[in-house]
N, C-alpha and C positions, 0 to 999 in steps of 0.2 A: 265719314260713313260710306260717302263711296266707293270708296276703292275697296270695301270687304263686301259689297253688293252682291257683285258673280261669285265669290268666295263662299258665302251665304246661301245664294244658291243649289252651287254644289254640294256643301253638306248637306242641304235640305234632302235631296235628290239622295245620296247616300246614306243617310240617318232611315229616310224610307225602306229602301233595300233593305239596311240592318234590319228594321221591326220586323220585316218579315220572314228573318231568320227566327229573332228570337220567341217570336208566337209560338206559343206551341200547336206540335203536330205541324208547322208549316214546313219543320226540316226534321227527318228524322235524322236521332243521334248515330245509328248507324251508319250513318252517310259523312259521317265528320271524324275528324280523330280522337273528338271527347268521350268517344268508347275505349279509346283502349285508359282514358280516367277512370271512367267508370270501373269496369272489369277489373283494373287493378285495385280500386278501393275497395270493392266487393268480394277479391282473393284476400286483401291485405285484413281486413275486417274478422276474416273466418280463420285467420294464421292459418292462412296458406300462400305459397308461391307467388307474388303479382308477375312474376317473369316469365313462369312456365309456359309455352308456347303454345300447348295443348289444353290448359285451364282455361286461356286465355281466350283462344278459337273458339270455346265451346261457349262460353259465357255467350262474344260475339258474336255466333250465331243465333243465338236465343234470341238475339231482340233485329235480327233482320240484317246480320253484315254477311257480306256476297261471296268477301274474296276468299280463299282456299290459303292463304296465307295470316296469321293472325297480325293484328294492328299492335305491337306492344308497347305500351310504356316506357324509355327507356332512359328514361330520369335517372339519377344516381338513387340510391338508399333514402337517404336526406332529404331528397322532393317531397319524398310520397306524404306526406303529413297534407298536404295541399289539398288532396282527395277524400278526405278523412272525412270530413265536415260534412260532403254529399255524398256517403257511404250507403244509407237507407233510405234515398231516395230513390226512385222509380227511375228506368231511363230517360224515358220523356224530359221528366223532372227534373233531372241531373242536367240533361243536355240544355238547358231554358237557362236553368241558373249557375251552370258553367259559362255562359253566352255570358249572361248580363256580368257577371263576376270578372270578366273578363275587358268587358265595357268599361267597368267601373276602374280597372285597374291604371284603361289608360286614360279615365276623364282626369283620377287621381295624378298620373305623373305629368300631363298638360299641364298641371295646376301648379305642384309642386318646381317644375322645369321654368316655365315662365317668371315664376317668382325668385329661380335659381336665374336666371342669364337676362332678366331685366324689371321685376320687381315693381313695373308702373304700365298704365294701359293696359284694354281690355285684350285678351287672348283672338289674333286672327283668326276667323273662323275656318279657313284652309288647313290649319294646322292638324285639327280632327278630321282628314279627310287622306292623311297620310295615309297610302295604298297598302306598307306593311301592317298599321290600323283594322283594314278593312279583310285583311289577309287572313290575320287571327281570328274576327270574329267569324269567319265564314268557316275557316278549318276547322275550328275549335278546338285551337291551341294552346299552349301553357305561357307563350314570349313575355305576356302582356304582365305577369305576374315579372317576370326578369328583369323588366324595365321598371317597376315601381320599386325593387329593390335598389337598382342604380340610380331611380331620381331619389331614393330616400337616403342611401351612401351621400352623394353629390349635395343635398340640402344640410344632412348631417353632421358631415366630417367635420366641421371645426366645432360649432356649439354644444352638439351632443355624441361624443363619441360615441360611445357604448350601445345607444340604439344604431348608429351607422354601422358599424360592426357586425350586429344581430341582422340588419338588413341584407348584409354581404351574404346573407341563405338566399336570400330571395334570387338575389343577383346570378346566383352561381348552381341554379337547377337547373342550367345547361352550359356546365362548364367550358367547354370545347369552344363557345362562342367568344367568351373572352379571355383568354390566356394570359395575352400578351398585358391588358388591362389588371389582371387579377396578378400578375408576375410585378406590375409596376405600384400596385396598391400594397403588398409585403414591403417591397422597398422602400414606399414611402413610410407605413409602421417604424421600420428599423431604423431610417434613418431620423426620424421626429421624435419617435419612443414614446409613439403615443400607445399608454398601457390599454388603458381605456377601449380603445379603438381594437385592440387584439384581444382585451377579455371578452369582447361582447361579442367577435367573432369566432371565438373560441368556444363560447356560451349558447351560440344559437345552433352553430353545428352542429354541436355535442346535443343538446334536447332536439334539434331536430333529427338525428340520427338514433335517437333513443327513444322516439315513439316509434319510429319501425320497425326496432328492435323489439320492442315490447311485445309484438305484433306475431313478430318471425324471426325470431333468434339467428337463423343462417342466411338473415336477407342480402347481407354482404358477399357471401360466398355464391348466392346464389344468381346476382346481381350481375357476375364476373363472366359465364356465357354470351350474357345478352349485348354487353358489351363490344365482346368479340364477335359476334354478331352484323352491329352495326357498322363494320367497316366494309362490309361487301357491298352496301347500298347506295347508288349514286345518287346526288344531292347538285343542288345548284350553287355551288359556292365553287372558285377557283379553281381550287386546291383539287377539287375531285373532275374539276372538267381539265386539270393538268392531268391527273393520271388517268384517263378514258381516252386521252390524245394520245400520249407517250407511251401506257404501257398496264393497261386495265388489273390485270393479275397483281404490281406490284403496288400492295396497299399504301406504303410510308411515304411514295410520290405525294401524297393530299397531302401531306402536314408539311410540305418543304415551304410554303409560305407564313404556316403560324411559326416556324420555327425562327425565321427569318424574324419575323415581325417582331416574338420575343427577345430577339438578339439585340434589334433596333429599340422597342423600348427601354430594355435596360440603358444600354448606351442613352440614347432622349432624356432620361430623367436624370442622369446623374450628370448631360452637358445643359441643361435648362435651368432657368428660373421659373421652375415648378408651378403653374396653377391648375387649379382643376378644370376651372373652367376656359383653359384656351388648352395646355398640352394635354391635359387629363382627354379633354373631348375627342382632341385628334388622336391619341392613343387608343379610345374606343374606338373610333369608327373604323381604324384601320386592323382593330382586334377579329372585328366582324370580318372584312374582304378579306384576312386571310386564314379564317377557321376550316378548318378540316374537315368540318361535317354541319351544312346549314340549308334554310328553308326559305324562302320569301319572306314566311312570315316573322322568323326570327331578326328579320333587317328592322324591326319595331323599337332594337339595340342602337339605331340609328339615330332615334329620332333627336337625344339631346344636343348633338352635335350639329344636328339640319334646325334646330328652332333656334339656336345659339344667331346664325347667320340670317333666320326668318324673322328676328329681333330689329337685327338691325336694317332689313330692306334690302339685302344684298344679293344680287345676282338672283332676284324671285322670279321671271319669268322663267331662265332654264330651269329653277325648278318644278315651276306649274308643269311646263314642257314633260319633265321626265316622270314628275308625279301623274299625271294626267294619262300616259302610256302605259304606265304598270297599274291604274286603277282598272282604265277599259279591257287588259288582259286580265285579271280578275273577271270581272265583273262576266267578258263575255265568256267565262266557263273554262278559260284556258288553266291546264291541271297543274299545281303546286309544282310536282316533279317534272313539268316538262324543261327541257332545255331552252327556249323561250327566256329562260327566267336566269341564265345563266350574265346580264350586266347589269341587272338592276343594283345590287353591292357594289361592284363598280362603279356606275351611276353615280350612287349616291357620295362616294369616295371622291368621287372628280369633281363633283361638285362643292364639296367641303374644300375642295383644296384652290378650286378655281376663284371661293371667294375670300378665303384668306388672300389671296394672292390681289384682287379687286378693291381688300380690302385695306392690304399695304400699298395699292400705288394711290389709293383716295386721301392717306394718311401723309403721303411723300410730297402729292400736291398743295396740302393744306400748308397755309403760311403758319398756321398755329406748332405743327411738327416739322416743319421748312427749321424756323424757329432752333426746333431743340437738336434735329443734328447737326445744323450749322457751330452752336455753341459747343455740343459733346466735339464736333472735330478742331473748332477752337485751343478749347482744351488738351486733345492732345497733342496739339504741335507746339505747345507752349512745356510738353512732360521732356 
């Protein structure tokens, strides 16, 4: 019980902070990105536009947002059903119970992930204290839902396809974050021919694309500006701090890394011995540092691959260290989009790979795996 004492602590201290987001009246929603939720639930409600740039400013002024620029939603078609639920709520109201909704998302995949990468002992209390955690709930971002969708994929895939499947919506309401993951998840379908696992993703799509329809019959067509839109926008992820270096004007510069990453996954799953939970994770993580268009709080895509290694003890101080600097830049007001924020993805990349690497010379020391290469090369000098 010691050694989760300071850990304890710490969330105590940040658990704090949070309720005082989610009080109401302590933050208004104009202030957070859970208006451009709102706004779009409340276009999408009335079959009108949630894209439209001028519905959307106007909404967002009504209830006290500043900027001259509208906040817009820019989920694919297939999100918006997420918004549905706190459609006639008040803004206040929306903004409370998009917080705790979004709380609840990640106490859910804590739960879920722990049980996925070690199944015994109580949950470190540091864990809930991850800074992309802390990120979401202050923005009042969508990630947190993304990440219950890939702990419910990851818990899923073998005992219950078909709900794993249907979760792959969840996962992929900001597609661009995982590509190269979502390129390596088809492969694995194909190559296993798991039905199951593509009817139910084929199933959740399609009815999650078919309430928005229902909605706004041209949401897809409509959908297709705001897109192109978003690629003017700088973002703290690689990909976009390569092209603001190199050559700001040529948009296709940010995706030179997803594209790579894709190329590399495919290649990784068809030279490995597949698991989810050792190359599946490193595929994630590395899906994240090289997306084309991403957020602080979207690095929340992280977390199963940093609890994986928080499992086992490994290399935990660099992480308090790196966790610890991207909580206090939070915390002291430092803004989502500043460049500040541009190695935290990396960060967390170097660190997944630092202790795999920690984690294969503990393995090379142990007499127990001393042991088994000794024998495998036995073996082969006797072929």
């Amino acid at each position: 019980m010691k050694r989760y004492f300071w850990s304890a602590v710490f969330v105590l201290i940040l658990a704090t902070y949070i309720i005082g987001i989610l009080i109401p009246g302590a933050r208004h929603i104009a202030e957070t990105d859970a208006v451009s939720y709102w706004a779009a639930a409340q276009l999408l409600i009335h079959h009108q536009n949630p894209y439209d740039q001028q519905a959307v400013l106007q909404l967002e002024h009504s209830v006290g947002f500043r900027a001259s620029v509208p906040l817009v939603m820019r989920n694919p078609p297939y999100a918006l059903f997420l918004t549905l639920p706190f459609a006639f709520l008040s803004p206040s109201l929306f903004g409370m119970l998009w917080a705790i909704a979004t709380v609840l998302c990640i106490l859910i995949s804590v739960r879920l992930l722990w049980a996925y990468v070690r199944n015994d002992g109580p949950v470190p209390p540091v864990v809930y204290a991850f800074a992309p955690f802390l990120a979401c709930v202050i923005i009042g971002q969508s990630s947190a839902f993304m990440l219950l969708g890939v702990s419910l994929f990851l818990r899923w895939h073998q005992n219950r396809p078909f709900l794993a499947g249907m979760s792959l919506v969840l996962a992929a309401i900001k597609p661009h974050i995982l590509l190269p993951f979502f390129i390596v998840v088809l492969c694995w379908m194909i190559v296993h021919r798991t039905c199951r696992l593509f009817a139910g993703t084929a199933i959740g799509f399609l009815t999650a694309l078919s309430i928005a329809l229902y909605f706004k019959h041209s949401i897809v067509a409509d959908y297709l500006p705001e897109l192109q839109r978003g690629n003017v926008v700088f973002t703290t992820c690689i990909g976009s701090g390569m092209r603001y270096l190199l050559n700001r004007n040529v948009v296709w510069l940010q995706f030179i890394p997803c594209a790579l990453a894709c190329s590399w996954a495919i290649w990784y799953f068809f030279h490995s011995e597949w698991e989810w939970n050792r190359q599946g994770l490193l595929v994630l993580i590395i899906s994240l540092w090289a997306a084309p268009y991403s957020w602080p709080f979207d690095e929340v895509i992280a977390f199963p691959a940093v609890l994986y290694f928080i499992a086992q003890r490994t290399s935990l101080r660099t992480f308090y260290v790196l966790n610890f600097a991207a909580v206090a830049m939070l915390v002291s007001g430092i803004r989502a989009d500043a460049i500040a924020y541009l190695w935290t993805s990396t960060a967390w990349l170097g660190w997944y790979l630092l202790s795999i690497r920690s984690t294969q010379s503990r393995r090379a020391q142990s007499p127990f795996w001393a042991a088994i290469v000794k024998n495998v090369r036995r073996h082969h000098a006797t072929l």
